[in-house]
C-alpha positions in Angstrom: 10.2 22.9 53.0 12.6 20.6 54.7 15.2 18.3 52.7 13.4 14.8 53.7 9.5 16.2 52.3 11.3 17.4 48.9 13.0 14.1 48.6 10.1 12.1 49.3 7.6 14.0 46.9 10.5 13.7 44.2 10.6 10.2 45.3 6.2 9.9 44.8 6.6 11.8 42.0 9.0 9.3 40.1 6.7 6.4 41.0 3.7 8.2 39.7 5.4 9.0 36.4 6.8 5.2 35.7 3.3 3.3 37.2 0.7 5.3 35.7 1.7 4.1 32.2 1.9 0.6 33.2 -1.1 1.0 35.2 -3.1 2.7 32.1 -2.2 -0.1 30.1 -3.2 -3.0 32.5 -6.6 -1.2 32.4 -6.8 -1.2 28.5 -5.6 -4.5 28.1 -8.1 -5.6 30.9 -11.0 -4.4 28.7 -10.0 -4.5 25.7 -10.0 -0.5 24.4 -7.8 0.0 21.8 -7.7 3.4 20.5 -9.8 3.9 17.4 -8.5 3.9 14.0 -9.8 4.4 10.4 -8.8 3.5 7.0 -10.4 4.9 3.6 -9.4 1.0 2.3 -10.2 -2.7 2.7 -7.8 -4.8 4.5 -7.2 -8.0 3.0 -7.3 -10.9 5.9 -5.5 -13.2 5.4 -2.9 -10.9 3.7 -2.3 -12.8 0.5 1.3 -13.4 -0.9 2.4 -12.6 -4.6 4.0 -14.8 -6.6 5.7 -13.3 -9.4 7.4 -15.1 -12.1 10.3 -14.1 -14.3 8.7 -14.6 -17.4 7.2 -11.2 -17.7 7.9 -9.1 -19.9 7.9 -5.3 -18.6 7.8 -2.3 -20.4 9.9 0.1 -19.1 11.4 2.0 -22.3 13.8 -0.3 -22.8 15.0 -0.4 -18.8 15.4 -3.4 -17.0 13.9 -4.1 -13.7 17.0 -5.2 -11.6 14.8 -7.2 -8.7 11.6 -8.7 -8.1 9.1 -7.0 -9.3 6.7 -6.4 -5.8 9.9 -6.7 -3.7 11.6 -3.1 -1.8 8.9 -0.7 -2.6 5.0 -0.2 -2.0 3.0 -1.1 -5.5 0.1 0.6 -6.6 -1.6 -2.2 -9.0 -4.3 -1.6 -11.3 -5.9 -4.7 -13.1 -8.0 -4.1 -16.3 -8.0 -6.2 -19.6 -8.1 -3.1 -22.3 -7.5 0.7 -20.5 -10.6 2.7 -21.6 -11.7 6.3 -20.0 -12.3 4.7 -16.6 -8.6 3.5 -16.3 -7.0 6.6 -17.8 -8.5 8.2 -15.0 -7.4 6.1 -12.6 -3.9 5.9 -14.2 -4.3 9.8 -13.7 -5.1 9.7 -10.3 -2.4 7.4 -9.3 0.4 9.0 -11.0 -1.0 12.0 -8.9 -0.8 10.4 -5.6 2.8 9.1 -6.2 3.8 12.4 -7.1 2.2 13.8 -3.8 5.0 11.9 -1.4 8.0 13.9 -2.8 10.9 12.7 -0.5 9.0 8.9 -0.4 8.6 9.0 -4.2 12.0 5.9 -4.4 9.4 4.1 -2.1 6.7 3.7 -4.1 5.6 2.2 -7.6 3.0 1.9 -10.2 2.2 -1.5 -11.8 -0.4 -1.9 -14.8 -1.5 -5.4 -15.5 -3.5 -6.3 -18.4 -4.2 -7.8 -21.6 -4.3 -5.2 -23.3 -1.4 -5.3 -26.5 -1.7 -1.5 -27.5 0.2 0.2 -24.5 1.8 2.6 -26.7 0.0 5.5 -25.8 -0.2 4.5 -22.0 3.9 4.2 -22.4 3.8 7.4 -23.7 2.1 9.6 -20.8 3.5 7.7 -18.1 6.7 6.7 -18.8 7.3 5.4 -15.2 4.5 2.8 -15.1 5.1 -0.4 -14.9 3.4 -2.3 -17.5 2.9 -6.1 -17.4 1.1 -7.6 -20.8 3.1 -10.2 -21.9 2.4 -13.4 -22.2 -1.2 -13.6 -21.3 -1.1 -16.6 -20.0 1.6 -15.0 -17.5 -0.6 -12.0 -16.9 -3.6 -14.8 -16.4 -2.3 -16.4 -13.4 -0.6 -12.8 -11.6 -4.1 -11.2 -12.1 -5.7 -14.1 -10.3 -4.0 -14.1 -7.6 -5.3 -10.8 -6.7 -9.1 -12.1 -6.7 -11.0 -11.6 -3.3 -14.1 -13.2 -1.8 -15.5 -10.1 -2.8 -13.7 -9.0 -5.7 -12.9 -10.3 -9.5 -9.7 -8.3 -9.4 -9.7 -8.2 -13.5 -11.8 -5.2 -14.4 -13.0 -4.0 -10.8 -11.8 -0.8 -11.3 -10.2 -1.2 -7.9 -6.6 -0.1 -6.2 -4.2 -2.6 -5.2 -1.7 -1.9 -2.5 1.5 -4.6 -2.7 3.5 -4.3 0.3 7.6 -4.6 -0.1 7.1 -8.5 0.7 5.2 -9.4 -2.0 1.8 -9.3 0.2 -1.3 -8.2 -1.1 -2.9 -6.2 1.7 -5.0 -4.0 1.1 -7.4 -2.9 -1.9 -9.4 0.2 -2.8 -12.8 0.2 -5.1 -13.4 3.1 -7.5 -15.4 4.6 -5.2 -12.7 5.8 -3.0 -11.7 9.4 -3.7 -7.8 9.4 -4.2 -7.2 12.0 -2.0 -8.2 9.6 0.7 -5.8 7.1 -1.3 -3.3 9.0 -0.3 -4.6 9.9 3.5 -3.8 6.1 3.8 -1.4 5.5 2.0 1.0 8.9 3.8 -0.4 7.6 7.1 1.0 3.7 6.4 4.6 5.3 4.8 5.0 7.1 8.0 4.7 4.0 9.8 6.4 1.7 7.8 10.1 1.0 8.2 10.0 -1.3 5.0 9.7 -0.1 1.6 
């Protein structure tokens, strides 16, 4: 093979490899194919933010939280007014998940918000749960905000995930198996740059 064919395939070959990914994309973006995706969870649209005062009190054994509470790291949020067998389960679960991620474990939290005044025991088996009671009228208004068209939020039984800007965004019912919590939940860490 002579010198000026090899040059010239090299030279087709170059323009093949840097115009069929442009080309590939004018096509997709001319009808509209995105690649398929799937979540196990519902995402909240419009994302809703968080607003978090300072006048909760948290139990943390006697810690202090030393920034916003929904701010740096992803939140698992659980909403129930008294913690019977259906929320030590899902306490359960969730302390399960979190302790899945191993290296992203700094990245993620749990928050328990309720009404309920005897946490003692909760405190007890999870001593790394967040726990917002106090004052109820405090723990009113923050549970409110995470009410949905479709969802009550106090009581549903249902998964909330708080992003690291204080954006509700995306919620899981009690029907969702937490192993597909955490499908989700690895897949959007992976992705993530905040948190």
């Amino acid at each position: 093979m002579s010198a000026k064919i090899k040059s010239r395939l090299i030279l087709i070959g170059m323009f093949v490899f840097f115009v069929t990914p442009i080309a590939a994309v004018t096509i997709m973006y001319q009808y509209n194919w995105h690649p398929k995706s799937f979540s196990y969870g519902s995402l909240i649209k419009p994302i809703i933010k968080i607003n978090v005062s300072n006048h909760f009190q948290l139990n943390l054994k006697k810690e202090i939280l030393e920034r916003k509470l929904f701010d740096e790291r992803w939140s698992f949020v659980y909403l129930t007014d008294h913690c019977d067998k259906v929320c030590e389960n899902r306490l359960y679960d969730l302390r399960q998940i979190h302790a899945s991620f191993e290296k992203d474990i700094p990245r993620i939290q749990r928050v328990l918000i309720t009404s309920d005044k005897n946490i003692n025991k909760i405190q007890e088996i999870y001593p790394d749960l967040i726990i917002i009671n106090k004052p109820i009228e405090s723990v009113t208004n923050l549970s409110s905000q995470f009410d949905t068209s479709l969802y009550k939020a106090m009581n549903s039984d249902n998964v909330y995930i708080v992003d690291p800007m204080s954006n509700l965004m995306m919620l899981y019912t009690n029907k969702i198996k937490p192993i597909e919590i955490r499908k989700d939940i690895a897949r959007l860490l992976k992705s993530a740059w905040a948190g």
